[in-house]
C-alpha positions in Angstrom: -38.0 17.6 -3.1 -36.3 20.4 -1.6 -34.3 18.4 1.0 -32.9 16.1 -2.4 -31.8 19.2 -4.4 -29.8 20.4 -1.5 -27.9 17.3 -0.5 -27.1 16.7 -4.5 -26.0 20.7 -4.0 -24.0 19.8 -0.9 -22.8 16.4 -2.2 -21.2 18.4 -5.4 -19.5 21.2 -3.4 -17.9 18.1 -1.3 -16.7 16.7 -4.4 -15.7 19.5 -5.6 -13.8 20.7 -2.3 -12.5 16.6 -2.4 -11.0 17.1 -6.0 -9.3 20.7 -5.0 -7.8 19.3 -2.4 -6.6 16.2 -3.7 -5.1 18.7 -6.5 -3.5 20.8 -3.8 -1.4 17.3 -2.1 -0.6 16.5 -5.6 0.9 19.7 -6.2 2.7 19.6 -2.9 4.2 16.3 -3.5 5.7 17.1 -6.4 6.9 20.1 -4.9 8.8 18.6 -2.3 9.5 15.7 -4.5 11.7 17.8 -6.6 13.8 19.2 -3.6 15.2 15.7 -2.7 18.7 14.6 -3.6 18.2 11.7 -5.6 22.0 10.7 -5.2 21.3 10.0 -1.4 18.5 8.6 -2.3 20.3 6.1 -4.0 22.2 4.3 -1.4 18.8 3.7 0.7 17.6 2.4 -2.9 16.2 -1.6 -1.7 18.3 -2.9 -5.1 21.6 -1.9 -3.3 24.0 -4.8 -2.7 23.3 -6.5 0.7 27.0 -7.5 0.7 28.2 -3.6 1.8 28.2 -4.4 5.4 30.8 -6.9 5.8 29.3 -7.4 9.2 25.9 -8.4 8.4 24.2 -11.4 10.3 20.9 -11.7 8.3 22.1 -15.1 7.1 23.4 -16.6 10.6 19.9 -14.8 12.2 18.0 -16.9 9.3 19.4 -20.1 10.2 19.1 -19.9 14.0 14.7 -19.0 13.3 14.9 -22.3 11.1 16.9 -24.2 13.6 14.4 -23.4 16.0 11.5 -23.9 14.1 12.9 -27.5 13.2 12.9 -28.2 16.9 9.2 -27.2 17.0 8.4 -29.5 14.1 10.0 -32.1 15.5 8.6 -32.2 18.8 5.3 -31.8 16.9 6.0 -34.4 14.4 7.6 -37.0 17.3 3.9 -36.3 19.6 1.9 -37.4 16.7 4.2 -40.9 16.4 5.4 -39.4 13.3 9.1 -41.3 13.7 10.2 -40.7 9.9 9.4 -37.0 9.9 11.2 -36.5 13.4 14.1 -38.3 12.1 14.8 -36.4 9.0 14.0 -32.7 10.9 16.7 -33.6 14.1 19.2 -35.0 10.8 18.5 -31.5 9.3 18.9 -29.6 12.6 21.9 -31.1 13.5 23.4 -30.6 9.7 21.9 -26.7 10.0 23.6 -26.5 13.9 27.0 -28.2 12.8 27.1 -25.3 9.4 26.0 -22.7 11.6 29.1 -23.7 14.3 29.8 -20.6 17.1 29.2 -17.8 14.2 27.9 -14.6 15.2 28.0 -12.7 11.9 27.3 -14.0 7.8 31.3 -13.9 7.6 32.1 -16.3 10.0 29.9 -19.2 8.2 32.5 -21.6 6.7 32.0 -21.5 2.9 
C-alpha cells in the first residue's frame, strides 16, 4: 500500500514537472517566434512562384526519371511477352526523348 501511494506521489510530480516544462518550450517559442522577420520569411514561403529562377531544371530532371523509368517498364513489360505494353512505353519514350531534345534547363524545352 505504501509502495502504490508513492509511485501515484511520484507519477504526479512527473506530470506535473512534464506540464511545467512543456509550458516553459511554449513560452520560449513564442518568444523567439516573435523575433523573426516575417518579410524574409516570405520569400522561403513554399506558395512562392517556382517560375523566379529562370534557370530551374525541375521540369527537364522530371522528364529524364520518367524516361528512365519507361525503359525499366519496358524491359519489364517486353520479359513477360507483354508486346502491346512494350510498344506503347518505347512510343512514349521516344515522344518524351524527342520533347526533352539536348535541354539542360526548364527554358530550353521547346514550347
Amino acid at each position: 500500500m505504501l509502495r502504490q501511494r508513492r509511485r501515484e506521489k511520484r507519477a504526479t510530480e512527473l506530470v506535473q514537472q512534464d506540464s511545467e516544462a512543456t509550458v516553459k518550450l511554449e513560452n520560449a517559442a513564442i518568444e523567439h517566434s516573435k523575433m523573426v522577420d516575417s518579410a524574409v520569411l516570405g520569400k522561403y514561403s513554399i506558395w512562392r512562384k517556382d517560375n523566379e529562377n529562370e534557370n530551374s531544371d525541375g521540369t527537364v530532371r522530371v522528364i529524364r526519371d520518367q524516361i528512365i523509368m519507361a525503359k525499366v517498364y519496358a524491359s519489364i513489360a517486353k520479359t513477360k511477352n507483354r508486346s502491346d505494353l512494350y510498344e506503347e512505353l518505347m512510343l512514349r519514350l521516344k515522344e518524351s526523348q524527342h520533347s526533352l531534345g539536348d535541354a539542360s534547363v526548364d527554358a530550353d524545352l521547346h514550347q
